[in-house]
C-alpha positions as CSV (number, residue, x, y, z in Angstrom):
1,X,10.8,48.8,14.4
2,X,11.1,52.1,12.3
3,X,13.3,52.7,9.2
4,X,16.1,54.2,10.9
5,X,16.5,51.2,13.6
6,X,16.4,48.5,10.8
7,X,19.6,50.6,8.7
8,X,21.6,51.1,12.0
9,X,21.1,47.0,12.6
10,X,22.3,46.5,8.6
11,X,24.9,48.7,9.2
12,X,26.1,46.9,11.9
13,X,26.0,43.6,10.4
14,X,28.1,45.1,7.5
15,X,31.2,45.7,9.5
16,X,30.3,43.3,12.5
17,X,30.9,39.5,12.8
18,X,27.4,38.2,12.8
19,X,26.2,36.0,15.7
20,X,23.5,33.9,15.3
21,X,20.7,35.7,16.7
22,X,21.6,37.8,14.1
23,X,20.1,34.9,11.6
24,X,16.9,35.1,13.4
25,X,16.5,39.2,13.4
26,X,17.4,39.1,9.4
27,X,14.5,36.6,9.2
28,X,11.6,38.5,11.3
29,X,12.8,42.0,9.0
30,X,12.2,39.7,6.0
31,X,8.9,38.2,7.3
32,X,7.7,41.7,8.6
33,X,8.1,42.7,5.3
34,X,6.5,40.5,3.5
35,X,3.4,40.3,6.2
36,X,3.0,44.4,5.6
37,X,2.6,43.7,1.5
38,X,6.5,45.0,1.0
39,X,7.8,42.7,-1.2
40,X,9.4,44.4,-3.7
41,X,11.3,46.5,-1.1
42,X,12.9,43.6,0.1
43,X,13.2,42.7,-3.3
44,X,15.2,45.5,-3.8
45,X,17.3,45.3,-0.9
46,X,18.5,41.5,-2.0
47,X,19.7,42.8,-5.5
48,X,21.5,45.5,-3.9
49,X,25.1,45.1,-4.7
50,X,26.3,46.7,-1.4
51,X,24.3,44.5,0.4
52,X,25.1,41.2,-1.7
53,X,27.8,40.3,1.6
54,X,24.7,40.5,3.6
55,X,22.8,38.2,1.9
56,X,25.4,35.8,1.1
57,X,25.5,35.2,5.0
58,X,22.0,34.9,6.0
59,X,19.7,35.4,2.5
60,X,19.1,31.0,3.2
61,X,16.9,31.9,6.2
62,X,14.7,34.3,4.0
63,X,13.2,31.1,1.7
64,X,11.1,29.6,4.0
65,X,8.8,32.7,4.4
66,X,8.8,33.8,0.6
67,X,7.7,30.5,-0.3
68,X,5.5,30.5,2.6
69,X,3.9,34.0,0.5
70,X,4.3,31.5,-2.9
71,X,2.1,29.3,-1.5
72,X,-0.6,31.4,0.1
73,X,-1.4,33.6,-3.5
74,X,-2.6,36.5,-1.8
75,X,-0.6,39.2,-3.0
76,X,1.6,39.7,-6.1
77,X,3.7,36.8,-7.0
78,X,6.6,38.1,-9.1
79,X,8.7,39.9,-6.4
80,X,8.6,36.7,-4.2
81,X,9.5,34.4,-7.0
82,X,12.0,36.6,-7.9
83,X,13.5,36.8,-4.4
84,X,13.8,33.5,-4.7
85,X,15.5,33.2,-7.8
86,X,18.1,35.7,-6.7
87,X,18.8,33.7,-3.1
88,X,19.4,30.5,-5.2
89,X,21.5,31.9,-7.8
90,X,23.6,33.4,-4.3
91,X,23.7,30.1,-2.6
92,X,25.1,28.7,-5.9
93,X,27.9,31.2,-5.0
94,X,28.4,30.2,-2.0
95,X,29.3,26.3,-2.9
96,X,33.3,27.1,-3.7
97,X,33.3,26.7,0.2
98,X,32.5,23.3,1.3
99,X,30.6,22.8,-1.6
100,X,28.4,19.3,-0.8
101,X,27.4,20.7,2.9
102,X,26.0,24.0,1.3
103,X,23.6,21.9,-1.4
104,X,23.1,19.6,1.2
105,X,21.5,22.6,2.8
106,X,20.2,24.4,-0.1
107,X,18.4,21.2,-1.6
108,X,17.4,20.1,2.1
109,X,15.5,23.3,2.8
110,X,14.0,24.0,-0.5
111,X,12.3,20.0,-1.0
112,X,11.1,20.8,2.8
113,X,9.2,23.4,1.5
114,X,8.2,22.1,-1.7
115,X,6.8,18.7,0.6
116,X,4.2,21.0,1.8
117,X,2.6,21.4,-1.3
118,X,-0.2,19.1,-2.2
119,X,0.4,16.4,-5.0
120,X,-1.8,16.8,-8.3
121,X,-3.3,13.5,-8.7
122,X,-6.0,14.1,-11.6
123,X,-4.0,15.0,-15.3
124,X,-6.2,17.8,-15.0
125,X,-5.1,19.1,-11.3
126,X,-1.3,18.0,-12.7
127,X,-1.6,20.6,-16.2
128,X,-2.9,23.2,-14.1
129,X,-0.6,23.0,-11.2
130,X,-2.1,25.4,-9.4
131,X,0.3,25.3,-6.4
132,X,3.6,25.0,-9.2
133,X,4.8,21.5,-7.3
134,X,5.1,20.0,-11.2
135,X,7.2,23.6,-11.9
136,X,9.1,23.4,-8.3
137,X,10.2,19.4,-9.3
138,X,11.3,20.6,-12.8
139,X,12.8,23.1,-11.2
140,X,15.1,21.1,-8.6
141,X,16.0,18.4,-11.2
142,X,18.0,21.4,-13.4
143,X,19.6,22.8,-10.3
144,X,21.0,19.6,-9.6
145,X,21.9,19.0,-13.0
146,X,25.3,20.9,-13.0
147,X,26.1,18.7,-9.8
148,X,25.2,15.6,-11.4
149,X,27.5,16.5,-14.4
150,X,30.7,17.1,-12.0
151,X,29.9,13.8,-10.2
152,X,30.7,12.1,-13.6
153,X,33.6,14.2,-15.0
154,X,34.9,12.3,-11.7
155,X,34.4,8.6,-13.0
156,X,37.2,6.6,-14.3
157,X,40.6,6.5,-12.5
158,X,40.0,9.8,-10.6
159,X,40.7,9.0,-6.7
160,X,37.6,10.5,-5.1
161,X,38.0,12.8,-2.4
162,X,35.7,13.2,1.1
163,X,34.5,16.2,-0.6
164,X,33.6,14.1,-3.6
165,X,32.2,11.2,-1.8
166,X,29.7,13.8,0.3
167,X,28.2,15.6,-2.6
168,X,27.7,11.8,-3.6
169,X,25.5,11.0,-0.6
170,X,24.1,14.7,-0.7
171,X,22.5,13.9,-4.2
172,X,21.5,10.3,-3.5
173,X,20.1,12.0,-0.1
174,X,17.8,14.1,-2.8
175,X,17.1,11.5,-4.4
176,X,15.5,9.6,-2.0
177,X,13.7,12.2,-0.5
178,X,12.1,13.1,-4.2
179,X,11.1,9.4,-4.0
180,X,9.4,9.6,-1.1
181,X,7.9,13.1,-1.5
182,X,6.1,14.0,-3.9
183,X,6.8,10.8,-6.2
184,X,4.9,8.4,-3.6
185,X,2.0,10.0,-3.8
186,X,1.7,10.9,-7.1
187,X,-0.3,8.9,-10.3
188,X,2.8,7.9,-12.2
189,X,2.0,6.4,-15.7
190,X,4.2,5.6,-18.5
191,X,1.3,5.9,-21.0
192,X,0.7,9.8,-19.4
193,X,4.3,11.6,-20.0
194,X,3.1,14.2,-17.1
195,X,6.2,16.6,-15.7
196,X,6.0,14.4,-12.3
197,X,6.6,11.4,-14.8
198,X,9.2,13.3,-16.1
199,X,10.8,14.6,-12.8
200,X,10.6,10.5,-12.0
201,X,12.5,9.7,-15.2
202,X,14.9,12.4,-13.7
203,X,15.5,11.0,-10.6
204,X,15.6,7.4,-11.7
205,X,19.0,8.8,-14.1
206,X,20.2,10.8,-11.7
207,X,21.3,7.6,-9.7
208,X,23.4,5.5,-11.8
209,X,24.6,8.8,-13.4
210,X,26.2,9.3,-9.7
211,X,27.3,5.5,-9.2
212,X,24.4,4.4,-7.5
213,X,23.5,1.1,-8.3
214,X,19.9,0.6,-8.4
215,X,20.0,-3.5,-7.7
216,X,22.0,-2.3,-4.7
217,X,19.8,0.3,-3.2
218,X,16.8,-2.3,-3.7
219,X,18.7,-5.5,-2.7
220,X,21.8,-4.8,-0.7
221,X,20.9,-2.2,1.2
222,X,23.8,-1.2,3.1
223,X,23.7,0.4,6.5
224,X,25.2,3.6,5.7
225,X,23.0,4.1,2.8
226,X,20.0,3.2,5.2
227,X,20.6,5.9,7.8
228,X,20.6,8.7,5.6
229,X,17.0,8.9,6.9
230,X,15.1,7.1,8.9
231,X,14.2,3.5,8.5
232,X,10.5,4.2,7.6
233,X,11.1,7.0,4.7
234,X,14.3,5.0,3.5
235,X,11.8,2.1,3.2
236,X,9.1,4.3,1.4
237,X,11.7,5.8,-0.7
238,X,12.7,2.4,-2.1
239,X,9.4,0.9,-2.4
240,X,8.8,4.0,-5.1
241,X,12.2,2.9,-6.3
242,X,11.0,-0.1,-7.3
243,X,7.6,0.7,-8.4
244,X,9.2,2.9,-10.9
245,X,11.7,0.4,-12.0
246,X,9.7,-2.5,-11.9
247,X,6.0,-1.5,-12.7
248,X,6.9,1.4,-14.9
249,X,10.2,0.1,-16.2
250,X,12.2,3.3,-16.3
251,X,15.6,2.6,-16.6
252,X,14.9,-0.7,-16.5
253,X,16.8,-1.7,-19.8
254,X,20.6,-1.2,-17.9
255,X,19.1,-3.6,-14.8
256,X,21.0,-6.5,-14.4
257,X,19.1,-9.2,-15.8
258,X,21.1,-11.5,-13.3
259,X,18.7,-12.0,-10.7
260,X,15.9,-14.6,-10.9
261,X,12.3,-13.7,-10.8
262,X,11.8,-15.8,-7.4
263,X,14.6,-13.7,-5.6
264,X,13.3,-10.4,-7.2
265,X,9.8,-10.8,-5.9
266,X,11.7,-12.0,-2.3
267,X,13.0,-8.5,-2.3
268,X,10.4,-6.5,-3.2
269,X,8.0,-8.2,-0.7
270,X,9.3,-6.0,1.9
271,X,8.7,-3.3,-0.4
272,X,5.5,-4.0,-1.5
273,X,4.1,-4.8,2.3
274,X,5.6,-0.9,3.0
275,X,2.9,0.2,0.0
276,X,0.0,-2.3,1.4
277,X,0.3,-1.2,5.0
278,X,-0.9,2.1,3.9
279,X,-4.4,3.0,3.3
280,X,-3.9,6.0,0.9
281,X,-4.7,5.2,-2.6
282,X,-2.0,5.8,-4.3
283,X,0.3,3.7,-1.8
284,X,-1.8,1.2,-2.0
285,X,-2.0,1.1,-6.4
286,X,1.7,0.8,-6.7
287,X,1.8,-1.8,-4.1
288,X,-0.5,-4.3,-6.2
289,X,1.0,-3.3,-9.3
290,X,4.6,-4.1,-7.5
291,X,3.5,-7.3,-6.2
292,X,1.8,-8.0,-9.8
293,X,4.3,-7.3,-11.7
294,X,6.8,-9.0,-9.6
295,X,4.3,-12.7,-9.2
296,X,4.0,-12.6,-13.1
297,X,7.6,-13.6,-13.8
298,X,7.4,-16.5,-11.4
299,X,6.3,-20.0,-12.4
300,X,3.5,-21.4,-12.1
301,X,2.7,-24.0,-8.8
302,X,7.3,-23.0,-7.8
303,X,7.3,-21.4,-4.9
304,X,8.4,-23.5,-1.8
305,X,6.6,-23.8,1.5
306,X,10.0,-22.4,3.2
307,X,8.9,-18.8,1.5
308,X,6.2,-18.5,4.0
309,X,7.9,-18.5,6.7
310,X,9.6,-15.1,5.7
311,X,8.3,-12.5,7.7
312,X,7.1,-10.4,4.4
313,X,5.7,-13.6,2.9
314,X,3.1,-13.4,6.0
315,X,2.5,-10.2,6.4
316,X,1.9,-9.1,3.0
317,X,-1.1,-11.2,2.2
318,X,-2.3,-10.6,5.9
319,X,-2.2,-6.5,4.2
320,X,-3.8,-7.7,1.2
321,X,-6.8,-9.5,3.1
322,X,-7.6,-6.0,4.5
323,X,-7.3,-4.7,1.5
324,X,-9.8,-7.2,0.4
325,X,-12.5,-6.4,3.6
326,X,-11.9,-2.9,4.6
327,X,-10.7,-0.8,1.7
328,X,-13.9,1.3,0.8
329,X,-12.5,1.9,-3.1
330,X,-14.0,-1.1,-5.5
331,X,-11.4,-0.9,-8.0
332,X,-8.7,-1.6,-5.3
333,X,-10.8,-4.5,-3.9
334,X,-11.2,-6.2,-7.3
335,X,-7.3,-5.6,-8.0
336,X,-6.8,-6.7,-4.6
337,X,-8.3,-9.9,-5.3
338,X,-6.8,-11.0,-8.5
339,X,-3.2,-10.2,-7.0
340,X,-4.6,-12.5,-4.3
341,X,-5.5,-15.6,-6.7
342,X,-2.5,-14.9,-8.4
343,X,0.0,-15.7,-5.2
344,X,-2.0,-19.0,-4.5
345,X,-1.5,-19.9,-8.4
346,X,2.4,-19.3,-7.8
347,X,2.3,-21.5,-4.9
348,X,3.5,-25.2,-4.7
349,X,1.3,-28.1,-3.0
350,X,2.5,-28.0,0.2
351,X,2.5,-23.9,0.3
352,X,-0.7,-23.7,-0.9
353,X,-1.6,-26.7,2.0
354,X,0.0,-24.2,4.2
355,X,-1.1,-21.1,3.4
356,X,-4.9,-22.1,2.8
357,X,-4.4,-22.9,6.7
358,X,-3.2,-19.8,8.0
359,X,-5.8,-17.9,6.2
360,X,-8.6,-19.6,7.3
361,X,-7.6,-19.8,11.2
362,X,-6.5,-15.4,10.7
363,X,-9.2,-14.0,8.7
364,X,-12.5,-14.0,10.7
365,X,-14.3,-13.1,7.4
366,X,-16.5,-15.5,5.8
367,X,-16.0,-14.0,2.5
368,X,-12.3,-14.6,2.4
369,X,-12.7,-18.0,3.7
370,X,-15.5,-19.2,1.0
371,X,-12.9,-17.6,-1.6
372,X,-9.9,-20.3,0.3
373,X,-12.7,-23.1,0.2
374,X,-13.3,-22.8,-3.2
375,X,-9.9,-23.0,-4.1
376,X,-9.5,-25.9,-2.2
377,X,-11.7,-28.0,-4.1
378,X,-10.1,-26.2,-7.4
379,X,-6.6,-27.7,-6.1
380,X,-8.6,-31.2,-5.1
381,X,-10.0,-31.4,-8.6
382,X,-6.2,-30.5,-10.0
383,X,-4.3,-32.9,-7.6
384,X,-6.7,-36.2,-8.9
385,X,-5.6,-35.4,-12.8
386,X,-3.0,-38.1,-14.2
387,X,0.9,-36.7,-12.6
388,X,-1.0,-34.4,-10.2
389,X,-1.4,-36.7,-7.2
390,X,-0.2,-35.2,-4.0
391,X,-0.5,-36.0,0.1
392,X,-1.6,-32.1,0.4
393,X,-4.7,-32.5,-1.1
394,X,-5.3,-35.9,-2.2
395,X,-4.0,-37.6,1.3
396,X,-3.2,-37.6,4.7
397,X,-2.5,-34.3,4.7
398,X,-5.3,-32.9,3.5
399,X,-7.9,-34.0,6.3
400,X,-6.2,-31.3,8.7
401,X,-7.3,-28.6,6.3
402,X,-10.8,-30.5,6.3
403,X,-11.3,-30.2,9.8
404,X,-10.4,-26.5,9.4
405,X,-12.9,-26.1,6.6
406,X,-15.6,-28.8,7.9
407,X,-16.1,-26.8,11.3
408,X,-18.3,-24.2,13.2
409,X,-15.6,-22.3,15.8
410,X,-18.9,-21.3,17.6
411,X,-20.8,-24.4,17.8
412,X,-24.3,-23.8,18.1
413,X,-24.2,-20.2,18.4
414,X,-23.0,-19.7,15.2
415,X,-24.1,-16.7,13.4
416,X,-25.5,-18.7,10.4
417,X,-26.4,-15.6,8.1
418,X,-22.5,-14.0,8.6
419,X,-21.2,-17.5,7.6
420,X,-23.4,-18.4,4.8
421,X,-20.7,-17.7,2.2
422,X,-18.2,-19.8,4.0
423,X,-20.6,-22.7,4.7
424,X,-22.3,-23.1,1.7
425,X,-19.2,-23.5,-0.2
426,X,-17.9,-26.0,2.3
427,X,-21.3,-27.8,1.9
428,X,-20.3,-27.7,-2.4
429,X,-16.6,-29.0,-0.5
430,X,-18.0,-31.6,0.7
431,X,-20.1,-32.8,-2.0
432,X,-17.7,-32.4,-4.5
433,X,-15.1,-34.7,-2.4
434,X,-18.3,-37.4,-1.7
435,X,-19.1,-37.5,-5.8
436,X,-15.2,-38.6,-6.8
437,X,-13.8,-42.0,-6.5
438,X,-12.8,-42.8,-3.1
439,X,-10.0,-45.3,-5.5
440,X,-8.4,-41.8,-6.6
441,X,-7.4,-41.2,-2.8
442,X,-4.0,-42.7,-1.1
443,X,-5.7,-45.1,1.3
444,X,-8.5,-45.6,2.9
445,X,-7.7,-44.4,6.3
446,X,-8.3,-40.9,4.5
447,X,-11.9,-42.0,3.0
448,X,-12.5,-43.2,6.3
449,X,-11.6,-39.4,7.8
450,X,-13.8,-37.9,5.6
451,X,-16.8,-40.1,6.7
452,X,-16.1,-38.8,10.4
453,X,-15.6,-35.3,9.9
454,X,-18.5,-34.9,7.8
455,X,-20.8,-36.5,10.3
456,X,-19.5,-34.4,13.0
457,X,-20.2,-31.2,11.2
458,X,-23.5,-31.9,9.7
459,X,-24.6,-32.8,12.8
460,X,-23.7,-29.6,14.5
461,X,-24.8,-27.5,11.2
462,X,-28.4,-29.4,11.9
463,X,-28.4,-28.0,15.1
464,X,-27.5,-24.9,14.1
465,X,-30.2,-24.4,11.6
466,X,-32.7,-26.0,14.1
467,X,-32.0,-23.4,16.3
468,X,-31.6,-20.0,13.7
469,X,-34.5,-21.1,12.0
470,X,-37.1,-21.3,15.7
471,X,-35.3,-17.6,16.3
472,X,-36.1,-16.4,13.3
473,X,-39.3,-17.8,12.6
474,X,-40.3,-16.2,15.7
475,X,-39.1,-12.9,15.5
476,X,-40.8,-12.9,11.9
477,X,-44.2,-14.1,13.7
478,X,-43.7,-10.8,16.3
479,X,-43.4,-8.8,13.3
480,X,-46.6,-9.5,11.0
481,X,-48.3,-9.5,14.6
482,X,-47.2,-5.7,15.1
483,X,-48.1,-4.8,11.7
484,X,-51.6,-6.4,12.3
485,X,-52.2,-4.7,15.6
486,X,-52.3,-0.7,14.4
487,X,-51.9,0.5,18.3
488,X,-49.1,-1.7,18.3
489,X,-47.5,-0.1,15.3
490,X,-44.3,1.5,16.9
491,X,-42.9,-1.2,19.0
492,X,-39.6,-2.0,18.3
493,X,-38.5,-5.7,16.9
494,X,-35.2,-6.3,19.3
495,X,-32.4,-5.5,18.3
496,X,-31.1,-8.4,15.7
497,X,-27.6,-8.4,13.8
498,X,-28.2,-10.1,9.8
499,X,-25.1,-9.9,7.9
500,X,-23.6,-7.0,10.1
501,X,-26.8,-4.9,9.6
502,X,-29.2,-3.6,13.0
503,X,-33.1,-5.2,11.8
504,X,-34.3,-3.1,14.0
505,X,-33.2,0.3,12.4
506,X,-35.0,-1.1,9.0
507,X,-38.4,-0.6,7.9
508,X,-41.0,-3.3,8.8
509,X,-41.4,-4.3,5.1
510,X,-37.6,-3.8,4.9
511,X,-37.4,-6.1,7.8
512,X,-39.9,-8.6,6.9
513,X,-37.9,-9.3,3.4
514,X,-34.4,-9.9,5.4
515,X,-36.6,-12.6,7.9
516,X,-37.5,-14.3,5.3
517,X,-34.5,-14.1,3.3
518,X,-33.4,-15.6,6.4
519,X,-35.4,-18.5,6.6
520,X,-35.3,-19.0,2.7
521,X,-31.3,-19.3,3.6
522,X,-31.4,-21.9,6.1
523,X,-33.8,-24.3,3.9
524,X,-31.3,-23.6,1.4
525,X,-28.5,-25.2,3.6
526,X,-30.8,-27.7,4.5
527,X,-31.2,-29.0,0.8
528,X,-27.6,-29.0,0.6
529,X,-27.4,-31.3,3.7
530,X,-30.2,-33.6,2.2
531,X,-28.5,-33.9,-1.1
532,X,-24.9,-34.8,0.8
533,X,-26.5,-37.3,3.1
534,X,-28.0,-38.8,-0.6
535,X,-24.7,-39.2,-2.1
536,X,-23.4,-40.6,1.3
537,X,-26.2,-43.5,1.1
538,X,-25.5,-44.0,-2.5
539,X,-21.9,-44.6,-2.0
540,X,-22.3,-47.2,1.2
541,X,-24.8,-48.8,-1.5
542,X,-22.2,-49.6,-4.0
543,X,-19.8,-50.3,-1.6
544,X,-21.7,-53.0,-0.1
């Protein structure tokens, strides 16, 4: 399209209604523009006064692609930032008509944009802000700043209009969204005052500041604040809400101090599983620092059973325990797990019964069971303390979570080496229960219990070792046979699985170390099962 076609089609939209493909032709003149390296040509034609009707009509549609330039740095800035200025300052014009719907728009179409650029996550990356999200952010809080100050020149006895009421839900609407995009993925620290810290501090005033009451928005979530998005991002958006509130305690001096700490961490569970159901770091930091932050203020040994039956209350440590297995980052494993030990401290006798249960029958990882079993004995040795005496673990009860600990789901084809943590702190279980004073428990039916699930599983754990121990010793005979036998030297040991790892793709001297570490393992259970069947003998002794 030459110069002359493109004035006839201005001219035309000067004394013309426009139609809406009109819009789109505006845009592509714009974009072709900018693609031929013409910026300050269309520059020029924005600022023009004669043409300011022009670009009060359609200039919106022109901020997508001169951010788009922003964004991709590869010619001169200054022209497209100034563009950009200029279409904002003429927007800002445009607001004496139906003033909410047009920042609805404005605000709607500029964070769409801005969500595209990716979140510093370093301080370094943040000062630098190469891609100007840290300048974009401070830039949106000050244009919503005159807004906000209208909304409360409106407070008192004023009757608010529908007008009012929708530049209300326009600016919660930002809100959210700010929440969700870039806050939620972003390092936010109150110890580093960074300008996305800042923009948070922002947000987090912006919403009382427009009657927003941040107890409701977490708590009471009503369904026509919900639907302002969809359930997902609403979800995400309050989980930062709460982060921020909770963890980083912005604005958190004007929260009501009204609600208890149980009925807090009740509503930030849903919260908090939102975070832990994601595996991106920063989703997953502030949902251990939420569910931290929010377990500290409950009692020790208080929460009731009826908790866990909550839908959160289930799923939530179900998130953790991946956490714990899969999560390839250290630091979030070890944070992972104190947040874990710290929900089984908050948990009564009978949740803790319960919970140790559902654990150890979901998690199909040893590691995670052994941590269960050893918490077990910690709450045995607890429960037989003067005052501490309990059915849970000190009676009845507790031999259904023995026969749950005391048990090999695979009988005699279980994989000894991939359950060693979990059976060799059952065998410590065990021992530990057979040392105490069978007067401590509630009867003797219990006693009596224990006697017949420990022979039952001994039994089958004898087997089991009788049976790892031939393989092994026999694919470690094949082996120092190969190594002997020079023209031998390249066949391959069959393919063997030792704690999740293929013996065959090892080194012979690699492999020879795991066989025996192997074998050394299974005498190792062995001695345990020597020293419990000791202490048995001992016991019947005095007994008799």
């Amino acid at each position: 399209m030459n110069e002359d076609q493109v004035n006839d089609i201005i001219q035309r939209w000067v004394k013309e209604e426009l139609k809406p493909e009109d819009y789109q032709q505006f845009k592509n003149i714009g974009s072709a523009c900018l693609n031929g390296g013409d910026s300050a040509r269309l520059l020029k034609f924005l600022q023009d006064k004669k043409n300011q009707g022009i670009v009060k009509s359609m200039g919106c549609v022109l901020v997508a692609p001169l951010v788009n330039e922003v964004v991709k740095k590869e010619r001169s800035l200054d022209h497209c930032q100034a563009a950009i200025t200029h279409l904002t300052r003429v927007a800002l014009l445009r607001l004496e008509d139906r003033r909410a719907a047009c920042l609805g728009l404005v605000l709607s179409a500029l964070q769409k944009q801005v969500s595209q650029l990716p979140v510093p996550y370093t301080k370094q990356q943040e000062e630098a802000d190469e891609y100007g999200l840290c300048r974009c952010c401070i830039a949106l809080a000050k244009f919503t700043k005159s807004f906000i100050v209208e909304v409360k020149r409106k407070d008192g006895n004023y009757t608010a209009t529908a007008e009012d009421e929708e530049l209300r839900t326009e600016l919660l609407k930002f809100c959210m969204r700010s929440l969700r995009e870039p806050l939620l993925e972003a390092e936010l620290n109150r110890n580093r005052k960074s300008s996305l810290w800042l923009f948070a501090t922002e947000i987090m005033v912006i919403l009382p500041a427009i009657q927003e009451s941040l107890s409701e928005l977490l708590f009471f979530n009503s369904l026509k604040k919900s639907t302002l998005m969809d359930n997902s991002q609403s979800k995400e958006s309050r989980a930062c809400l709460a982060y921020l509130l909770f963890v980083q305690l912005i604005t958190m001096d004007s929260f009501p101090a009204v609600f208890s700490p149980v009925f807090v961490l009740q509503c930030n569970m849903e919260y908090i599983n939102q975070l832990l159901s994601r595996y991106a770091e920063s989703h997953l930091l502030k949902g251990l620092a939420l569910y931290s932050t929010s377990l500290e203020r409950v009692q020790d040994n208080s929460l009731p059973v009826s908790l866990l039956e909550l839908k959160s209350f289930y799923s939530v440590p179900q998130n953790l325990v991946k956490v714990l297995t899969d999560c390839p980052m250290q630091h979030l494993r070890e944070s992972g797990l104190q947040v874990f030990q710290l929900f089984i401290n908050k948990l009564d006798a009978e949740a803790k019964h319960k919970f140790f249960r559902c654990i150890l029958k979901t998690s199909n990882h040893a590691g995670v069971e052994s941590y269960i079993v050893k918490n077990i004995r910690n709450q045995v040795a607890f429960s037989m303390k003067p005052g501490n005496a309990n059915k849970w673990f000190l009676g009845e009860e507790f031999v259904s979570l023995l026969e749950l600990v005391l048990c090999l789901p695979q009988g005699a084809e279980t994989d000894l080496l991939n359950s060693m943590d979990r059976i060799m702190e059952s065998l410590n279980l065990l021992r530990y229960l057979l040392i105490r004073d069978k007067g401590l428990w509630s009867s003797t039916d219990v006693w009596e219990e224990l006697g017949r699930i420990q022979d039952e599983y001994l039994k089958m754990l004898r087997v089991c070792i009788s049976i790892s121990r031939a393989y092994y010793s026999a694919e470690l005979k094949a082996l120092r046979e190969d190594q002997k036998d020079a023209a031998r030297s390249t066949r391959l040991v069959k393919s063997i699985t030792v704690k999740h790892k293929q013996v065959s793709n090892m080194s012979p001297d690699v492999q020879n170390q795991v066989l025996q570490s192997a074998l050394v393992t299974f005498d190792l259970m062995e001695s345990l099962i020597v020293r419990i069947e000791e202490i048995t003998e001992e016991k019947l002794k005095i007994s008799n």
